[in-house]
Each structure stands twice: as C-alpha cells, then as structure tokens.
TITOR-480785 format. One record per residue (C-alpha): residue number from 1; residue in one letter; x, y, z. Coordinates in steps of 0.001 Angstrom, whole numbers, plus 500000, padded with zeros to 6 digits. Layout:
# TITOR-480785
<site num="NUM" residu="A" X="X" Y="Y" Z="Z"/>
...
***
This chain:
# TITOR-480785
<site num="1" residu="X" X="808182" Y="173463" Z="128352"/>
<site num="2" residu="X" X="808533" Y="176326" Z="125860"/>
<site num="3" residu="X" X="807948" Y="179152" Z="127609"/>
<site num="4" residu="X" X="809918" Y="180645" Z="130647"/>
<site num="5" residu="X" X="808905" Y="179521" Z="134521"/>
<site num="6" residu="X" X="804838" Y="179533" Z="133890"/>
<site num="7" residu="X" X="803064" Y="181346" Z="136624"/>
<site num="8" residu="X" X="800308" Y="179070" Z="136527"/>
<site num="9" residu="X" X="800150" Y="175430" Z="137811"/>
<site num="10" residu="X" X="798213" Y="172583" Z="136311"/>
<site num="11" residu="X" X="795763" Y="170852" Z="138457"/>
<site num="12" residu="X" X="793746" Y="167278" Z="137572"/>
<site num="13" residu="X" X="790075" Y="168771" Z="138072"/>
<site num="14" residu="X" X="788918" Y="164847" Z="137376"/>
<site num="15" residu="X" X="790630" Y="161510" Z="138283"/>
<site num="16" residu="X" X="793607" Y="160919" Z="135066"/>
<site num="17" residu="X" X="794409" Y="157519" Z="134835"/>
<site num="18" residu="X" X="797812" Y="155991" Z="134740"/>
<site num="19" residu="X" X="799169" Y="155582" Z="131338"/>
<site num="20" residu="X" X="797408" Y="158513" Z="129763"/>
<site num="21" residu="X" X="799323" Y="159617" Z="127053"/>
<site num="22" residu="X" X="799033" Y="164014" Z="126082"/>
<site num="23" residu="X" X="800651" Y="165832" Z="123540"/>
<site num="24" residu="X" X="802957" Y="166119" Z="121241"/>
<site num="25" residu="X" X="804208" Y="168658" Z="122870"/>
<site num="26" residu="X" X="804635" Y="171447" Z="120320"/>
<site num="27" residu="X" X="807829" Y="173821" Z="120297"/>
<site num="28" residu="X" X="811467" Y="173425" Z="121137"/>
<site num="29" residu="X" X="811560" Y="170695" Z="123848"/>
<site num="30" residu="X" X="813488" Y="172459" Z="127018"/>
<site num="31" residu="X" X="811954" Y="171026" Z="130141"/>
<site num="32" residu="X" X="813426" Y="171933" Z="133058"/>
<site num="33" residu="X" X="815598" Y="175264" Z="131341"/>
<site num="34" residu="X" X="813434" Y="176816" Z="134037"/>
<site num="35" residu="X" X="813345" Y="174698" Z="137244"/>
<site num="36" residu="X" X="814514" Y="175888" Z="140630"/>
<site num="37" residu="X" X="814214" Y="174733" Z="143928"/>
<site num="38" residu="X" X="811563" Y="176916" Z="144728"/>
<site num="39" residu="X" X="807443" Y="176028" Z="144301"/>
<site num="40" residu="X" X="806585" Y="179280" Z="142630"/>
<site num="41" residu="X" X="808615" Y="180599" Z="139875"/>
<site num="42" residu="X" X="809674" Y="184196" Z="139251"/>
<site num="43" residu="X" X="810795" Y="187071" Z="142463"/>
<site num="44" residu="X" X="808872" Y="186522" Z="145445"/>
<site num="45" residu="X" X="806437" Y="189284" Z="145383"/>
<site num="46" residu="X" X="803640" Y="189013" Z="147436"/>
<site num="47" residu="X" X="802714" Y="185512" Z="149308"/>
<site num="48" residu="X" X="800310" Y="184229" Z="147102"/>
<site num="49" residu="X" X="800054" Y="181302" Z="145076"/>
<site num="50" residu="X" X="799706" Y="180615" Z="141643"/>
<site num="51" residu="X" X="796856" Y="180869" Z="139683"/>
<site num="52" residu="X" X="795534" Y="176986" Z="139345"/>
<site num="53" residu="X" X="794995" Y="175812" Z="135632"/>
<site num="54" residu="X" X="792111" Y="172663" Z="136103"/>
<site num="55" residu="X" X="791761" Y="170305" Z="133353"/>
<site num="56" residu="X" X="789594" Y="167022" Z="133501"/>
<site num="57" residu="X" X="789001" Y="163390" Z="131242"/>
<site num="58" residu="X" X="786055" Y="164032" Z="128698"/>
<site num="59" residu="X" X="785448" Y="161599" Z="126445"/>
<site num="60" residu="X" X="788752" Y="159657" Z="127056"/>
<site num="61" residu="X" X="790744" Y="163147" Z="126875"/>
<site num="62" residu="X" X="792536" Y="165140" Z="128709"/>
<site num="63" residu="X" X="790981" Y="168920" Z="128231"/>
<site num="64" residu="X" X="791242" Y="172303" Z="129999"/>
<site num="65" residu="X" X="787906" Y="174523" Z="131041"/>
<site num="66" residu="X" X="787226" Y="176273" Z="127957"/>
<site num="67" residu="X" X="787530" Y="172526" Z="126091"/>
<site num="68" residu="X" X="790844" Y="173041" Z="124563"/>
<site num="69" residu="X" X="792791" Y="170116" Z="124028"/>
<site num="70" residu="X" X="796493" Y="169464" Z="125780"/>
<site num="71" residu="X" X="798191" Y="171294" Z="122524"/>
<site num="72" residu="X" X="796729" Y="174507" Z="124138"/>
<site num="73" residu="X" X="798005" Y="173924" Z="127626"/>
<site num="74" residu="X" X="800655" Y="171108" Z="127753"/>
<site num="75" residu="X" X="803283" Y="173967" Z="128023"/>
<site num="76" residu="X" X="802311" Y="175585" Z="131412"/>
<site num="77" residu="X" X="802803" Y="172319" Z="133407"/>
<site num="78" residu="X" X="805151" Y="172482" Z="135544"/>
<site num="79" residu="X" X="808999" Y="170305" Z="135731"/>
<site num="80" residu="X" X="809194" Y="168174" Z="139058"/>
<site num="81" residu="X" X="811706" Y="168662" Z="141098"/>
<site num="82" residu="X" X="811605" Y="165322" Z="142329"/>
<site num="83" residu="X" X="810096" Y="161468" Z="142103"/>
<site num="84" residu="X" X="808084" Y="162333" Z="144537"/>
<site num="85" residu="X" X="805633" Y="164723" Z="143103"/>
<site num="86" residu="X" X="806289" Y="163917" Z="139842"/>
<site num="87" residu="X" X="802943" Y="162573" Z="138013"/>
<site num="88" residu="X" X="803724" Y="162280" Z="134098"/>
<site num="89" residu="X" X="806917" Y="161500" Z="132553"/>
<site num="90" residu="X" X="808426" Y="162596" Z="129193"/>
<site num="91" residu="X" X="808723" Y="160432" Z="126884"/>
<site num="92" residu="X" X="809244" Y="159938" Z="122835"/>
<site num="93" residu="X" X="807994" Y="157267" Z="120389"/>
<site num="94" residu="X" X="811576" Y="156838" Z="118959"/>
<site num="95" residu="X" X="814461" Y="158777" Z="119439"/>
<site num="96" residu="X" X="814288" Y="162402" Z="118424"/>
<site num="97" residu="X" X="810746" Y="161538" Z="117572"/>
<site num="98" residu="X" X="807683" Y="163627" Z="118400"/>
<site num="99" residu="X" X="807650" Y="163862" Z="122814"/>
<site num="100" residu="X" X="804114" Y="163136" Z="124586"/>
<site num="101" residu="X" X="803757" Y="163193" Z="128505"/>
<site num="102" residu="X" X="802579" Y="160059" Z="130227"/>
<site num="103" residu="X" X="800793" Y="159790" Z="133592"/>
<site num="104" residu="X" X="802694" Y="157885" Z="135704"/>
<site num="105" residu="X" X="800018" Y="156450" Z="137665"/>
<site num="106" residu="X" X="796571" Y="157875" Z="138743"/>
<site num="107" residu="X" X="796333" Y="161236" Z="139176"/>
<site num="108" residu="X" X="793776" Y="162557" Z="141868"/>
<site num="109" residu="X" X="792014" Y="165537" Z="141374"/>
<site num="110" residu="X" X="793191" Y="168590" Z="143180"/>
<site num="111" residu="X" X="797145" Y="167149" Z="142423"/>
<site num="112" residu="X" X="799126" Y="169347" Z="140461"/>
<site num="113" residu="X" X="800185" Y="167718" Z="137078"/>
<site num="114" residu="X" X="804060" Y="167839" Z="137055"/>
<site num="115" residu="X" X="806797" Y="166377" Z="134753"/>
<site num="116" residu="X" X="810075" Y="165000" Z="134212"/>
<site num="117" residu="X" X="812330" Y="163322" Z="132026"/>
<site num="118" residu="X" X="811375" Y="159467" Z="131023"/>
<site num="119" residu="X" X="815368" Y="157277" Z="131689"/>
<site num="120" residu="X" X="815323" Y="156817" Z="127929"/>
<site num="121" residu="X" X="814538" Y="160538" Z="127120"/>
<site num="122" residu="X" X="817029" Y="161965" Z="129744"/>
<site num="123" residu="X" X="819634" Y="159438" Z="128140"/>
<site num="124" residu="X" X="818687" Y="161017" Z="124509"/>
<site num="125" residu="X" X="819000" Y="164409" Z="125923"/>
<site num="126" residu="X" X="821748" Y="163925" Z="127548"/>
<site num="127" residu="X" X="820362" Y="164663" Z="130755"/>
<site num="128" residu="X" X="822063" Y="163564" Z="134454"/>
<site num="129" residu="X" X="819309" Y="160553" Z="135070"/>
<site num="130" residu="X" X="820896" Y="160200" Z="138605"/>
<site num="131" residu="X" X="821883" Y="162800" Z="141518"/>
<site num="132" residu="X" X="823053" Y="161047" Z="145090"/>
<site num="133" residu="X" X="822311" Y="163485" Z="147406"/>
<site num="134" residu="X" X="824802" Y="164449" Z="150289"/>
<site num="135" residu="X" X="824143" Y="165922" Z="153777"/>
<site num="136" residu="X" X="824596" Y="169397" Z="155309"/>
<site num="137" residu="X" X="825523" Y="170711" Z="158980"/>
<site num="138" residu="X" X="821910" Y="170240" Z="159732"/>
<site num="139" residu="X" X="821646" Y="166584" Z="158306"/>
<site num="140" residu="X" X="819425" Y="167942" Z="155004"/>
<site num="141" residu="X" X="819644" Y="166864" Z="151744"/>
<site num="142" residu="X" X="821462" Y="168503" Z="149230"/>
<site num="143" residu="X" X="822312" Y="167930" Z="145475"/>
<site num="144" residu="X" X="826150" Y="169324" Z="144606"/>
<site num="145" residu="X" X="827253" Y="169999" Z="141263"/>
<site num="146" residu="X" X="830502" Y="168300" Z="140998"/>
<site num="147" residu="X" X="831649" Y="170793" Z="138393"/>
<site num="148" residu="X" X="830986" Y="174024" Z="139849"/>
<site num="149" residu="X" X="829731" Y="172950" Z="143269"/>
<site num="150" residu="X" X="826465" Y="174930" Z="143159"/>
<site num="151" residu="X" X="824167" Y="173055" Z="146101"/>
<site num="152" residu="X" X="820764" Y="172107" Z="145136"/>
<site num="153" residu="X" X="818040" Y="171310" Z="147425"/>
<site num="154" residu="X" X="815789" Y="168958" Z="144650"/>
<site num="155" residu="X" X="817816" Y="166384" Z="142525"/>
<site num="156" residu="X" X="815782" Y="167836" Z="139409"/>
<site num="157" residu="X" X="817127" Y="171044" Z="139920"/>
<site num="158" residu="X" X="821169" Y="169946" Z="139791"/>
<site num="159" residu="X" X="820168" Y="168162" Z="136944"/>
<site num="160" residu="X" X="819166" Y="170981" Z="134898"/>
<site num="161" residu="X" X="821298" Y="172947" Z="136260"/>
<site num="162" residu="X" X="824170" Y="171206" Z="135100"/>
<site num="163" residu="X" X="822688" Y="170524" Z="131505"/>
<site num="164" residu="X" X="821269" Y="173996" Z="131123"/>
<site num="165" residu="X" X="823423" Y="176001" Z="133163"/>
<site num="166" residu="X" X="826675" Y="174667" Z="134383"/>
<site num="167" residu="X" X="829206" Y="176570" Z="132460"/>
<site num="168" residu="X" X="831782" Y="174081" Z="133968"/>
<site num="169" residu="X" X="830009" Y="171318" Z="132491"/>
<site num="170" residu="X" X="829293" Y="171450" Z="128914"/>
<site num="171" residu="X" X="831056" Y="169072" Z="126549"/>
<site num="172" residu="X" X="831697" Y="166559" Z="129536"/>
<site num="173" residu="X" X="829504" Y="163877" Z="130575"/>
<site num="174" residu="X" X="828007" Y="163921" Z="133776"/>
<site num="175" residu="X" X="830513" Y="162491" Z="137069"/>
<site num="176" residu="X" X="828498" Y="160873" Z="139453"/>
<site num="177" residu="X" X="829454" Y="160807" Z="143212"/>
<site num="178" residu="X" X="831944" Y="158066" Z="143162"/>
<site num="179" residu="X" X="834441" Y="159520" Z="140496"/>
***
C-alpha cells in the first residue's frame, strides 16, 4: 500500500478465482506501515463504515466500476490483520522483483479483498512471518512485542508494528516466544 490507512475498502462485486494474479503494484511497497487492530482506519468519528470500492472479473480481469484496471486501485486494499480474512497474498516473481497480489482462493462477492505478506516476501522484507499469541486475564488473545511489550490484538498488527514501528527493534531480528 502506498498511501496512508485508505478510507475505502475493496469489495469482490463478482466471484475472483483462486490464483488470480493483480498488479504490479506501483509505488514504494509498505504494506502494513498502516495496519492497526481496528476495522476502520483513521479517529473514530461518527459510526459509519467505509465507503465500499466493488470491482468484478471482465474478460479474465480484475477491474473496478468505471473499468480501470488494478494499477488504478490495487493501493486502497486493505492489509489483513489475520489468516483468517486474508484473501490475496503478496508476492514477487524473484526477489526484489516487481510485487503482484494473488488470490488465495475464491473470493465471493460481497468479501472484502484484503492482503498480506506471501512467507517468501515477508522473509525478503524482513518481516516477523510468525506471532504466538498469549492470553490475557479474560482468556483473549493477544500478540506482545517482545521488544517493547506493546500488546496487539491481530498477529498482523505486532508484525508491523515491530518492523515499522518498534523503536526497540530495528537492527535485530525478530525473537520469537521461546527465546
């Protein structure tokens, strides 16, 4: 993502199938600079939503309303915070090569198209690809930062945090939970 927290979420208007490959992805490659734990980004103003971006399959690609292609769009989708409503990865042809998204398995429409970092891309990035959660006083999840010990409700979220963020951690590789 290139530009700061989009206000706007990216919805499949039309079945995507798995494997579909969009982009490049043009601009500096930061996904995730932005992520937090909560759904919409930005001060909580008024209880609303975002506005919903739709984009559906013609002729084998991937295009917004007006017909635009993914170049004009790719950017407002969204980081996951988790596996679990994650629906395209990241990934690059080689290493510091060109980055495309790639749907990770059939998208329905109405689902909101959200990505995150492909094992191999994370690695190249230098990106946390794990987080083991831990447990608070009221048996939740939560993601620590074992350098500054910031809590994190999504493991996406600690693991920009400490690539982005984490004053504590830069220049040293990430600990995981047994060190």
């Amino acid at each position: 993502q290139t530009s700061r927290a989009p206000a706007i979420s990216v919805s499949a208007e039309s079945c995507i199938p798995a494997g579909l490959r969009l982009g490049p992805v043009p601009g500096t490659f930061k996904l995730g600079k932005y992520l937090s734990d909560r759904k919409e980004p930005g001060p909580k103003k008024k209880r609303c939503l975002p506005p919903v971006f739709q984009v559906r399959m013609v002729r084998g690609e991937l295009v917004d309303e007006a017909g635009s292609s993914a170049l004009e769009w790719i950017g407002l989708i969204r980081a996951a915070r988790n596996s679990q409503e994650q629906t395209l990865e990241a990934v690059a042809d080689l290493p510091g090569g060109q980055i495309f998204y790639r749907a990770l398995r059939d998208v329905q429409p109405g689902e909101e198209l959200t990505v995150w970092y492909s094992n191999p891309l994370a690695q190249w990035f230098d990106i946390p690809v794990t987080a083991t959660p831990t447990h608070d006083e009221k048996g939740e999840e939560r993601y620590i930062c074992w350098y500054c010990w910031r809590t994190f409700k999504y493991p996406n979220s600690l693991k920009a945090h400490v690539h982005f963020h984490c004053a504590l951690s830069h220049g040293r590789p990430f600990l995981h939970h047994d060190h």
